[in-house]
N, C-alpha and C positions, 0 to 999 in steps of 0.2 A: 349839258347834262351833269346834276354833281353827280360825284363819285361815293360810293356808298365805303364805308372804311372798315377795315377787315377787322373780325373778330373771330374768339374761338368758335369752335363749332358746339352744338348745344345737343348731349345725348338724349334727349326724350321732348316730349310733346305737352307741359301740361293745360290745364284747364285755364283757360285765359279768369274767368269769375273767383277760382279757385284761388289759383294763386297770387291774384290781386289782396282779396282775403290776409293770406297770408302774410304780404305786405305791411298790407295797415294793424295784424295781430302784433307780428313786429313792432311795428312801431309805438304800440298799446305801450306794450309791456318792454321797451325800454325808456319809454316817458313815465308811467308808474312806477317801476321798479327800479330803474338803474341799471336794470343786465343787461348784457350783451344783446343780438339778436341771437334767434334760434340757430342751435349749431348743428342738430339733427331735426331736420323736418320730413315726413313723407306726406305731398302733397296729391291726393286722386280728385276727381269727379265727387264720390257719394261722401265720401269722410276723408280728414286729414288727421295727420300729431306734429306736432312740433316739441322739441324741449328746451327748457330755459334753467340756467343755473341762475339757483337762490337759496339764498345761506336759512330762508324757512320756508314752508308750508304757508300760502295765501289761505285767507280764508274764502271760505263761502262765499260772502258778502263781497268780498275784492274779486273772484271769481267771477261774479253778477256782474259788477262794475266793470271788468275787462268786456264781456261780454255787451253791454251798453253802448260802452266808448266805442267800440268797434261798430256796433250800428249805426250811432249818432254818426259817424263819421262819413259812412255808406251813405247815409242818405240827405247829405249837404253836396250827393252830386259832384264830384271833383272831378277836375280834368285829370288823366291819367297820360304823361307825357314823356317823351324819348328825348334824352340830349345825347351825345357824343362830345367826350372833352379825355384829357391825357390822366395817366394817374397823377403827374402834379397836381393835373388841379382839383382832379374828384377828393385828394385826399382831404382837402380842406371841409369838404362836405359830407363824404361818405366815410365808412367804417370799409378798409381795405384788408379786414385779418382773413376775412375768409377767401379771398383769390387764390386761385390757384398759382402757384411757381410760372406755370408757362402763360400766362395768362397774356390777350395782347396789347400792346400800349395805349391805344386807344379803348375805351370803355364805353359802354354804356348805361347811363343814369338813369333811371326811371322815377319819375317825381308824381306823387299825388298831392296835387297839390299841393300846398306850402306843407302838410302834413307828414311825409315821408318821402326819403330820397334814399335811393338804393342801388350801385350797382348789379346790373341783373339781365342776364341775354335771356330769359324765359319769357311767356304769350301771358298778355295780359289785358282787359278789358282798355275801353276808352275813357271811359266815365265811370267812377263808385255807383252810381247809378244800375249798370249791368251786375251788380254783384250780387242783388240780393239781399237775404237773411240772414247773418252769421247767428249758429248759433253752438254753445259751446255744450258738447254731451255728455264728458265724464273728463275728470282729471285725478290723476294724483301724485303721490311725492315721494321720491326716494331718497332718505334722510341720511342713506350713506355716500350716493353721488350729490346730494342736494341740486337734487334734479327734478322739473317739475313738468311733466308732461300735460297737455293739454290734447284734445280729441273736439275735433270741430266737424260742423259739415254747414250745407248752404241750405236754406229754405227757400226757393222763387218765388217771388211775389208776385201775385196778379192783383 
């Protein structure tokens, strides 16, 4: 029997669809932009926000495009997949600023596909495939934080 390797404990339950979403939003917008990942997200069921620091205001049009990229993504079907490895090695891979202090030495990695790689002990779909519609509902931009909020939710497809 392996042994399954300890990790922190995780305070809340989200949306496995949802927060895959999130993932790949991430990953959007630090392959477009250059920024960081979102440093405040609130991820629900009906609607999400996340914010991203950028020195401007996206337009409309790049707006749209995030919103594309994010679907085109979803629906090339990716495998959504768990590794376990140490912070040596994740750091090579993953971006470690957001961990917390006590966080445990063992990690776990969450890959979609060659597309995004994240540490992240949150529930998350199998396949982009489960996720849906993204689709993006309002945003805007605060030119004193240079902080740009986005407001998302899921459409189901049938």
């Amino acid at each position: 029997m392996e042994q399954q390797p300890q990790l922190n404990d995780h305070n809340k339950q989200e949306y496995p669809p949802m927060h895959t979403a999130e993932h790949l939003l991430n990953a959007t917008m630090v392959k477009t932009f250059g920024c960081p990942r979102s440093r405040n997200a609130h991820i629900e069921r009906k609607k999400s926000k996340c914010d991203y620091i950028l020195s401007s205001c996206p337009t409309a049009e790049q707006i749209q495009s995030i919103e594309n990229k994010v679907n085109e993504v979803i629906s090339q079907n990716l495998p959504v997949t768990v590794e376990f490895m140490t912070h040596e090695q994740a750091k090579a891979i993953v971006d470690l600023s957001k961990l917390p202090a006590d966080a445990s030495e063992t990690l776990r990695i969450i890959r979609i596909g060659d597309y995004d790689a994240c540490a992240c002990i949150g529930s998350h779909v199998s396949n982009t495939s489960e996720v849906g519609n993204f689709k993006i509902i309002s945003y805007d931009y605060d030119e004193e934080r240079q902080t740009l909020r986005l407001r998302f939710k899921l459409l189901r497809t049938q």
